[in-house]
N, C-alpha and C positions, 0 to 999 in steps of 0.2 A: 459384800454379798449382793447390793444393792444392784453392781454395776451387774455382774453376773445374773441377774434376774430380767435385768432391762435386756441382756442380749439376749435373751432366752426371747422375749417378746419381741425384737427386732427380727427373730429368726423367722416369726409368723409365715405362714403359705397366706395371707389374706383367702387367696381366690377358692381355698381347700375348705375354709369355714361353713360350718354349719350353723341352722339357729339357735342349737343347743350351746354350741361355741361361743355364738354372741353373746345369749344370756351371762353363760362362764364368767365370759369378759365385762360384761355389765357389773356380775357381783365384786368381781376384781376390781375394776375400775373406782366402785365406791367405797372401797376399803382401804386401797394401799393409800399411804402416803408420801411414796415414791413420785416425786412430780416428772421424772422422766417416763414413767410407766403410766401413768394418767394420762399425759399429752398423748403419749403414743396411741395408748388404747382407744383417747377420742377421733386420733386422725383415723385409726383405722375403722371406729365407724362412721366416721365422713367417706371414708372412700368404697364402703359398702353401702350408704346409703341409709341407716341403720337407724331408722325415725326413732324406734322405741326412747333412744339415747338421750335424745334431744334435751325433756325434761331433767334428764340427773345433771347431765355437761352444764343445762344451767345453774341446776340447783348448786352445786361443785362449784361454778363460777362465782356466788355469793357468799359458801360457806367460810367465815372466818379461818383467818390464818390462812386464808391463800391467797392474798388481794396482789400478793407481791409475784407472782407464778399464774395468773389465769389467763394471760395473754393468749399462750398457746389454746387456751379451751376456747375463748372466747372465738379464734381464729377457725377452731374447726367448726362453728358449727356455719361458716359462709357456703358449704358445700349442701346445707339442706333448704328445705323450702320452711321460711318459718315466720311466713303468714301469720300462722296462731301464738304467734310469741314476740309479737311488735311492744307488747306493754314490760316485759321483762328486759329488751333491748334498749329501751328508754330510760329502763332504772341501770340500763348499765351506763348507760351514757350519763347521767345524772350522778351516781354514787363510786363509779370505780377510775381505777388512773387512769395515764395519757393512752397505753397502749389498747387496752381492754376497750373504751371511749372511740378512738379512732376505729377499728374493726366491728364495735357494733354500731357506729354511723353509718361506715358503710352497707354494712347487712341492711341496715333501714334505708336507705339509699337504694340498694340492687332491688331490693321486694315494694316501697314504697307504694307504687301501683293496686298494689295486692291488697294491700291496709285498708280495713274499714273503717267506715267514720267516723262508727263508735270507739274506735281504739285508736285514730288521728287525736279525737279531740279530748279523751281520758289522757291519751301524751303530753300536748301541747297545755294541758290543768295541771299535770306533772314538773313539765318543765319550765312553767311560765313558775309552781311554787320554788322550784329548784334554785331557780334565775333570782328570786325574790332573796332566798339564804344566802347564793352566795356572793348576793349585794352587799347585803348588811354585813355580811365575817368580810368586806372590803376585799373579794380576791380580782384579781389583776384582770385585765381580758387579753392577756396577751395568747397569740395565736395557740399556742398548746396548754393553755387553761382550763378546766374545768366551765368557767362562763362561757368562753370562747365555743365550748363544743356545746352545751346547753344551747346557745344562742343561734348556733348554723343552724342545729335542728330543730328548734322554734320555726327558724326560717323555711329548712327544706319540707317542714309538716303543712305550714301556713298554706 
């Protein structure tokens, strides 16, 4: 049924959507537990632009039992402007895998600019305790580590 419901959603008109649509799609998106249907539903509001979104795709990015599936969220949200969300992109970088980690370095990376001091330096208090844990649990710094990405972003914040 699962597949059958995900092509129903690939069917989408994007460009036909209304805002009543999106919301639709918002309540949808926070409900299923279809990861093909999530992903999908956040690209397509990457590719409308669809700020309301922003906050759930993250919150969805944190909520247990998806740590192993949020790549794709993670990935959509490079298509927004998200300035106001520098301190969440840091706990992604800090708390989730290689792939989630990499996409939101660079999100901090592309907006970096954009970042205020106050939320540069709430980061780098963030990541410098990050850096601190995952000294002591002795993890590796080998280039796609967890320290590894802590540490670039130390750098590319400093």
């Amino acid at each position: 049924m699962n597949t059958e419901i995900y092509r129903v959603f690939k069917a989408i008109n994007i460009d036909s959507l209304c805002k009543d649509d999106m919301d639709e799609l918002l309540r949808f998106f926070l409900v299923t537990r279809n990861d093909l249907i999530r992903n999908h539903i956040a690209f397509i509001f990457a590719d409308l632009q669809y700020e309301k979104a922003v906050p759930y795709i993250l919150k969805k990015i944190n909520e247990k039992g998806l740590a192993q599936t949020n790549g794709s969220l993670v990935f959509s949200l490079t298509s927004f402007d998200m300035s106001k969300y520098f301190i969440q992109l840091v706990q992604i970088v800090c708390n989730h895998e290689y792939e989630p980690r990499l996409m939101a370095y660079d999100i901090i990376q592309k907006h970096i600019s954009s970042m205020s001091l106050l939320d540069r330096n709430k980061s780098i208090m963030m990541l410098e305790e990050r850096r601190r844990e995952l000294e002591e649990m002795g993890e590796e710094m080998g280039e796609n580590g967890a320290l590894h990405f802590v540490e670039k972003t130390i750098e590319l914040l400093s």
